[in-house]
Each structure stands twice: as C-alpha cells, then as structure tokens.
N, CA and C of each residue as an Amber inpcrd file, in Angstrom:
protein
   282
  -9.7630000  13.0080000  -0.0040000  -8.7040000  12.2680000  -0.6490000
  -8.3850000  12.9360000  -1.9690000  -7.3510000  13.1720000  -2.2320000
  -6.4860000  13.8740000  -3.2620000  -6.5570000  12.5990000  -4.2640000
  -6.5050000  13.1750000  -5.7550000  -6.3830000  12.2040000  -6.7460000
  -5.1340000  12.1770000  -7.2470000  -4.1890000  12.1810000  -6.3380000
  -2.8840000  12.3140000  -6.4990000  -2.6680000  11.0130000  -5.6500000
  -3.7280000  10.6030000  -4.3670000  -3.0800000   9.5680000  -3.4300000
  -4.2680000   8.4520000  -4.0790000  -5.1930000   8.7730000  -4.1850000
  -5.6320000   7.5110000  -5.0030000  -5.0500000   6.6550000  -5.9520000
  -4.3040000   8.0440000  -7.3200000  -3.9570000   6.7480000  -8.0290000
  -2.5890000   5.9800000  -7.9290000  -2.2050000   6.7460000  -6.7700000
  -0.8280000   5.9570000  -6.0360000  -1.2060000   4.8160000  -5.7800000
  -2.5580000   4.5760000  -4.5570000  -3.3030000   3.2120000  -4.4410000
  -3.7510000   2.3880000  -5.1870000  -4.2560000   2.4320000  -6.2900000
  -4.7250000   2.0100000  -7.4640000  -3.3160000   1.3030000  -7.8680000
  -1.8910000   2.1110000  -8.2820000  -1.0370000   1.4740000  -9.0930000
  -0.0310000   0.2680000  -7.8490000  -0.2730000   0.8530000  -6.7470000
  -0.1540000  -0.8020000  -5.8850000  -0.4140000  -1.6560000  -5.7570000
  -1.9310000  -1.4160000  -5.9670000  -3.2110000  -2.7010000  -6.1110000
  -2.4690000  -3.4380000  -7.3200000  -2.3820000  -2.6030000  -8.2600000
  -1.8470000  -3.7150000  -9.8350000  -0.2110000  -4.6210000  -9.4400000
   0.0210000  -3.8090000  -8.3960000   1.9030000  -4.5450000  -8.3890000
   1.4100000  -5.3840000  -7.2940000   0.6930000  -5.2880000  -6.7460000
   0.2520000  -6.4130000  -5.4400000  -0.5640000  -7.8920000  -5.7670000
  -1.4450000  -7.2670000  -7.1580000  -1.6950000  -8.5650000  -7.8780000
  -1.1970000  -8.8900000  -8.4010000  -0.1770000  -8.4970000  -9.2210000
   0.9060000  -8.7960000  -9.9230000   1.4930000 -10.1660000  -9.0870000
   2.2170000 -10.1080000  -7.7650000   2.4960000 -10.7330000  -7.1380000
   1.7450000 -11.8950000  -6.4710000   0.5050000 -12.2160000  -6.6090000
  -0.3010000 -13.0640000  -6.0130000  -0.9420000 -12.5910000  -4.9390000
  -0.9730000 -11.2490000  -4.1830000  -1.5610000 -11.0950000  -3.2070000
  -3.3580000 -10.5310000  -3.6990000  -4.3120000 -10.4890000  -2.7670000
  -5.3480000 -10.1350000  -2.9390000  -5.6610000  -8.6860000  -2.6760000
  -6.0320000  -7.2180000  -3.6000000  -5.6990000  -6.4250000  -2.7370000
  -6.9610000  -5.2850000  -3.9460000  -7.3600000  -4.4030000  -2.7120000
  -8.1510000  -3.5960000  -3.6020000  -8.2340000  -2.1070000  -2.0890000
  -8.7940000  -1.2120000  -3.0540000  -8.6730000   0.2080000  -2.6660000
  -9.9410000   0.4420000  -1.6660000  -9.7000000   0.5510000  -0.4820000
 -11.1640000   0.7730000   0.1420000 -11.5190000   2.4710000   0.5720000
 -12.5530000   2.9940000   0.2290000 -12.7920000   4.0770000   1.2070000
 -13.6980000   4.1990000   1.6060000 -13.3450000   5.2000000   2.7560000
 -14.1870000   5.0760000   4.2370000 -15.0930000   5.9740000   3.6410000
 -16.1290000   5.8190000   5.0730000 -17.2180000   7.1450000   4.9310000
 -16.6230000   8.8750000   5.2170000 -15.7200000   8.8630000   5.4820000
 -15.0670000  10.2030000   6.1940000 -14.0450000  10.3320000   4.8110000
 -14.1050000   9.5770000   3.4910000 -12.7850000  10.0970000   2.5000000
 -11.9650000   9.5670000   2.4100000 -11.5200000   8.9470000   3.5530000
  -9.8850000   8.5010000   3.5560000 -10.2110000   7.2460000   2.6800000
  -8.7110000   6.6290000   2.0180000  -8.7440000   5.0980000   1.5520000
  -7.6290000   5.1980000   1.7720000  -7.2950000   3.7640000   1.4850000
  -6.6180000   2.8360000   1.9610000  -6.4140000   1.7450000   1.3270000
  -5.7320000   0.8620000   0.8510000  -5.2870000  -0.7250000   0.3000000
  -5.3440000  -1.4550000   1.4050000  -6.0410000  -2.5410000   0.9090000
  -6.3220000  -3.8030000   2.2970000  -5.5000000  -4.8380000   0.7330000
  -4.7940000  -5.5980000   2.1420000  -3.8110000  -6.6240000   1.0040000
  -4.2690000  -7.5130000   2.0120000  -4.4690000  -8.7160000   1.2620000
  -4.6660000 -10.2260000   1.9580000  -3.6150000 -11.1330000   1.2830000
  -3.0190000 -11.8940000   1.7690000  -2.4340000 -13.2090000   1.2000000
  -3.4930000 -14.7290000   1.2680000  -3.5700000 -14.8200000  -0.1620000
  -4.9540000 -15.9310000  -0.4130000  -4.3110000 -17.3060000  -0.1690000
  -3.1000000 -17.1890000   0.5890000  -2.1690000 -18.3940000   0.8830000
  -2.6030000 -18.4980000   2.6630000  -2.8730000 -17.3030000   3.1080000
  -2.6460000 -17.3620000   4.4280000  -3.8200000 -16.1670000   5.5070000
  -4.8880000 -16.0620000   4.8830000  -5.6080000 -15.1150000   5.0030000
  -5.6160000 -14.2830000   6.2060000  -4.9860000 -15.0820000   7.0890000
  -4.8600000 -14.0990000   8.3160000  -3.6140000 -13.1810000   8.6280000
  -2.8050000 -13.5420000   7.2950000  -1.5670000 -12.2990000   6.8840000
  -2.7330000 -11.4610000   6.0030000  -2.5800000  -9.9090000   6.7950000
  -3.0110000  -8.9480000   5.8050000  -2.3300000  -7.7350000   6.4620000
  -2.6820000  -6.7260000   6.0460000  -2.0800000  -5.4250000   6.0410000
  -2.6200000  -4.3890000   5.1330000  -3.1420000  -2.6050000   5.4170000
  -3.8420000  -2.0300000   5.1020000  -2.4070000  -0.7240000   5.0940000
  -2.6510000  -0.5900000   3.6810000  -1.4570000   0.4450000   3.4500000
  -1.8370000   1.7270000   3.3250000  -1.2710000   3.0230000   3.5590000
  -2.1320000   4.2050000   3.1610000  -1.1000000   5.1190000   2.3360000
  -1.3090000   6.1040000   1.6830000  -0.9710000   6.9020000   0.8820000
  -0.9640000   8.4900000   1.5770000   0.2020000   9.2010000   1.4500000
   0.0520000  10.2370000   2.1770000   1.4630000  11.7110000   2.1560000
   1.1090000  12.5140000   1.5950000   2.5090000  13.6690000   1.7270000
   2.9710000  13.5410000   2.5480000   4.5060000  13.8190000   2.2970000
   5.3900000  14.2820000   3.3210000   6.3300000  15.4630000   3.1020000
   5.9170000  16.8070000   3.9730000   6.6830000  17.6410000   3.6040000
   8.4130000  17.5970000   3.3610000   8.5540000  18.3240000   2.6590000
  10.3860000  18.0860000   2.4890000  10.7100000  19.3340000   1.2460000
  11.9010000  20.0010000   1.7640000  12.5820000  20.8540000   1.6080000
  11.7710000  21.2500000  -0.1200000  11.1840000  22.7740000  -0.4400000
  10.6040000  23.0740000  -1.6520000   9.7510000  21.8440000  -2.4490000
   8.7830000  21.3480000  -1.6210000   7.7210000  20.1820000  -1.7560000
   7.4380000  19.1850000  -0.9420000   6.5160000  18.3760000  -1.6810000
   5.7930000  17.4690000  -1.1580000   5.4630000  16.3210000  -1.6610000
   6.4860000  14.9660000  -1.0580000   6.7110000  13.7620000  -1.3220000
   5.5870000  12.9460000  -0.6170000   4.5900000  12.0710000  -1.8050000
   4.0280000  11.2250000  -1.5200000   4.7600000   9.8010000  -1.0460000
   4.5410000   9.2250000  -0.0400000   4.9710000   7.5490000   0.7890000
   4.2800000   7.0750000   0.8830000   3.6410000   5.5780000   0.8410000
   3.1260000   4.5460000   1.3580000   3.2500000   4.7690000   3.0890000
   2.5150000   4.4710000   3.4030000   2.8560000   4.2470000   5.0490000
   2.1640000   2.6010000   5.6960000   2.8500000   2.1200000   6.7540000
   2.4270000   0.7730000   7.0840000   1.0820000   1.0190000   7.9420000
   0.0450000   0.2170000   8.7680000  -0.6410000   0.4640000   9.4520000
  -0.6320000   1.0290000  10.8220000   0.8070000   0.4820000  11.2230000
   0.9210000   0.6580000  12.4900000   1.8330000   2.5530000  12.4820000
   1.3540000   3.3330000  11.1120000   1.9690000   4.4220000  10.6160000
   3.6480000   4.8130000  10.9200000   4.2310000   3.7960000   9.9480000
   5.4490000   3.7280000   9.8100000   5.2350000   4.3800000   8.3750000
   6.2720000   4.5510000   8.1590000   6.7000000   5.3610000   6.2190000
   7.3060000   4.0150000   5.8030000   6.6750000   3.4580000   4.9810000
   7.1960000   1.8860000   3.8030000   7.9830000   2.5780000   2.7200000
   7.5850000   3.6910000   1.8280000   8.0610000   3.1660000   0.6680000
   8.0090000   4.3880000  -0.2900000   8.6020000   5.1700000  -0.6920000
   7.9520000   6.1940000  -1.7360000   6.9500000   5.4010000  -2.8190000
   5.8540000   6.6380000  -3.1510000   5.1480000   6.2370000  -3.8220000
   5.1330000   6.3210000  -5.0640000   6.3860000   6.7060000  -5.8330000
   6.7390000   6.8730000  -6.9530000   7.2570000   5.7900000  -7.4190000
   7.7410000   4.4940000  -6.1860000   7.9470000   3.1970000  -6.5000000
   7.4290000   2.4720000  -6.4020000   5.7220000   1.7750000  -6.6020000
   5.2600000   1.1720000  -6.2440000   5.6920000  -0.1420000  -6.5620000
   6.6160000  -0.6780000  -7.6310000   6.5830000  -2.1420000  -7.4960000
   7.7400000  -2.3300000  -6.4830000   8.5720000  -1.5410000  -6.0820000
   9.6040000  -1.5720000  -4.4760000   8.5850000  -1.8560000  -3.2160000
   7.2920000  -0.8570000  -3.3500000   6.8070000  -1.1490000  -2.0040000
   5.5960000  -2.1730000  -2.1340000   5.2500000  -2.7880000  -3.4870000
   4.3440000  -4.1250000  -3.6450000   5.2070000  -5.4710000  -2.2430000
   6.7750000  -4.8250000  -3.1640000   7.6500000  -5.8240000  -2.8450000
   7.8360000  -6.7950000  -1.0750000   7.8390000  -4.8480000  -0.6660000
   7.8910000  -4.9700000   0.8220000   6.9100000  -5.4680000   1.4910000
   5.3680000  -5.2620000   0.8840000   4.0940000  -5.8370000   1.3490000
   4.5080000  -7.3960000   1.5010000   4.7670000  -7.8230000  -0.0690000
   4.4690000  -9.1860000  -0.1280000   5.6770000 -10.0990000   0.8470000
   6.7640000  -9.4750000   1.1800000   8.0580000 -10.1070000   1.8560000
   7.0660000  -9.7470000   3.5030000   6.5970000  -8.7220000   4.2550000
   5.8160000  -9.0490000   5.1920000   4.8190000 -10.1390000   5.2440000
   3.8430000 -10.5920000   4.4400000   2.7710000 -11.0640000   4.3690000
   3.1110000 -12.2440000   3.6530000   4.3010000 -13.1010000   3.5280000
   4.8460000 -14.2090000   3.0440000   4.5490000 -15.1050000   4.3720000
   3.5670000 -15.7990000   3.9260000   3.2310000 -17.5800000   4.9020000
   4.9490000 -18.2050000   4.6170000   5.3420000 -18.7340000   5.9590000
   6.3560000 -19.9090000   5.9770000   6.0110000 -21.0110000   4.7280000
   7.5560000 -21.1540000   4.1340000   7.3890000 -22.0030000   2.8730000
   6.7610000 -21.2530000   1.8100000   6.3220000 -19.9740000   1.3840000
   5.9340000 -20.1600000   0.4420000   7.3030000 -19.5430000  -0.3050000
C-alpha cells in the first residue's frame, strides 16, 4: 500500500464521521486497506471502500472504488465521495 492511498483513506474516514457514519481504515495481512463504513442507525448498511490509480493520459489518477469494484469518486474529493457513501447507506427516514 502506497502512502499516497492511505492517506486518501484516512481523509474519508474524517468526512464519513463528519457525517455520522462509523468508519475506520482496515488492513489486511497481504497490505491492502480499505475503509469499512457502518451506519450506527442501521448496522446492516455498510460498505468497504478502496483506494486505487487509474491510469490516464501523462499520469495517474487516484479513485475511490465501491466494493462490488465500481469507480465512486475521485480521491481528490473526498467530502463528494463521503457524500455518495452516506446517500447509499441512508436507513429509510433518516
């Protein structure tokens, strides 16, 4: 894991609590991490976000990606893609 995609994860974690969700940086035994987000409204809404380059024309753009490895969000915006977490992981009524 690059310390380029960590502290991408790290500054989500802060826009994800920001918002009320529960959320912290996990890594595996093999390196990789990852953000596990819980909603403390609805605990069985969660979602595990990852951090990751994407080549593109003279560089390399870091994205959020969803679990099911969709591309969420550049990672240069993290309170855009806090946003998108918390509008998935919104319990009815809240």
């Amino acid at each position: 894991m690059g310390e380029d995609d960590c502290g991408h994860l790290e500054r989500l974690v802060s826009e994800l609590d920001a918002r009320g969700l529960l959320a912290r940086v996990v890594r595996t035994q093999s390196g990789r991490a990852f953000v596990r987000v819980i909603n403390p409204n609805a605990t069985s809404l969660a979602e595990n976000v990852t951090c990751r380059q994407v080549p593109v024309p003279d560089h390399r753009d870091w994205y959020y990606w969803w679990s099911w490895g969709e591309r969420m969000h550049r990672a240069d915006d993290p309170a855009g893609a806090a946003t998108k977490v918390a509008r998935v992981l919104a319990a009815v009524g809240e």
